[in-house]
Steps between C-alpha positions, in 0.01 A plus 500: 500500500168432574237703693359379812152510469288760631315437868144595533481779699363422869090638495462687814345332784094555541456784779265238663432703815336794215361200362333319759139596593390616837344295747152572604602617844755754329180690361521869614128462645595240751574641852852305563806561412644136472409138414174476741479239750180316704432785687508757226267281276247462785472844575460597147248208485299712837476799283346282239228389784448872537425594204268213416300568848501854405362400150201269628412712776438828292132324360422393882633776696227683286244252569586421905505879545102488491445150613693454799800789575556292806640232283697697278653675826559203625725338216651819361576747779281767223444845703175547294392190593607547876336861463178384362498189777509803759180653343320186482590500907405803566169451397494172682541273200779311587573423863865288445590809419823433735627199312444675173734732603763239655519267228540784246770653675656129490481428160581836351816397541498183302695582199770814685766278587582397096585796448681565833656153360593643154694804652691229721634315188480770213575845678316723236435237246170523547447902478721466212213240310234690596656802376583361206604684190242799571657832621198595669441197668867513618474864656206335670668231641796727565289768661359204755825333548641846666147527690552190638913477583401881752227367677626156577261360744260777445454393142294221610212740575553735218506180255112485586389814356348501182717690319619475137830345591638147543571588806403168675676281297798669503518499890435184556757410202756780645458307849629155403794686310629662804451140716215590681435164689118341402397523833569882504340569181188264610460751777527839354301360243260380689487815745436739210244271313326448812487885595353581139235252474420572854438886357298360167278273762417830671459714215274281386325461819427893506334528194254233550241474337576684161765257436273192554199671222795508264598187524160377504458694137833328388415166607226529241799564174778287714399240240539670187864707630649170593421360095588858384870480663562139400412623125738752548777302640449254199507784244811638702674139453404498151635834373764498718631141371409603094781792570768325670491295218476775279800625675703191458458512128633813455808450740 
């Protein structure tokens, strides 16, 4: 009697879901929490805007500051700027004072509504990036996000004081989340910015004088500051590329 011949035992079928390599939209520092659509990628494209404007205006913010604050008030919304227009007034040095102040209240706005729009599609995606792996930088954000959930409305004024929180972010962010309509949040926002720059104007006005000798005496180094930060932010790009990479090599 003869033997039937062996079968080759069956291989077990590839686990192709362990297998299979994550999208670039599954990456744990993206701010969604499913395949992105139009509006996600547009928004995350506005935060790119941000940070480039940011970037480029660090050299000339340095450089307006002595040459014309009224311009840099004017397309930025800056409270130092809007402070040191109110000096320059006060000491009769700029008489469209008035539309200084109007436009800069306008157009300090210009970039709050991404993130109002990032807490309308991601909920806390966005703390959660900024965050990012850093305990300290999540206590932080942590810290602000209960800051800003009690004072609701409020928050919009409190998100103006410099103080060592991301506290303006995260209201503005926190907003959208809990379906704030634009308009609304266009209003408070506007309201509180208004109210503070309004305060910096006047501050400024009231000390006059010594504000307008200093920036005389900086106008004189504006020049060299504004080449000194754009050295630094190249170095910063520099060193901070070299150890990503070095980072990548040794994951």
């Amino acid at each position: 009697m003869t033997q039937s011949p062996e079968l080759p035992e069956a291989e077990p079928a590839a686990d192709t879901t362990a297998d299979k390599e994550k999208e670039w939209w599954e990456d744990s520092g993206m701010p969604w929490n499913s395949k992105p659509g139009r509006a996600d990628i547009a928004c995350l494209v506005w935060f790119g805007v941000v940070g480039v404007f940011s970037l480029v205006l660090i050299p000339m913010r340095a450089w307006l500051m002595a040459a014309a604050p009224d311009i840099l008030a004017m397309g930025t919304g800056s409270r130092t700027a809007v402070a040191a227009s109110g000096a320059l007034a006060s000491v009769g040095q700029m008489g469209h004072w008035p539309w200084v102040l109007l436009v800069a209240s306008v157009l300090s706005l210009k970039f709050d509504w991404i993130y109002w729009w990032a807490g309308k599609l991601w909920g806390r995606g966005m703390i959660e990036v900024w965050a990012g792996r850093s305990k300290r930088a999540a206590r932080n954000y942590a810290r602000a996000e209960r800051w800003a959930e009690k004072l609701g409305p409020l928050g919009f004024f409190i998100a103006y004081i410099p103080i060592p929180l991301p506290l303006m972010q995260v209201v503005f962010v926190i907003s959208g989340a809990a379906n704030m309509s634009l308009r609304r949040f266009l209003v408070y926002d506007y309201i509180a910015s208004t109210v503070w720059l309004c305060f910096y104007f006047w501050l400024g006005w009231q000390l006059g004088e010594p504000v307008v000798e200093i920036l005389d005496w900086y106008a004189r180094i504006a020049g060299y500051v504004a080449i000194g930060l754009v050295v630094v932010i190249v170095v910063g790009a520099v060193i901070k590329g070299r150890r990503d990479e070095a980072a990548k090599r040794q994951g």
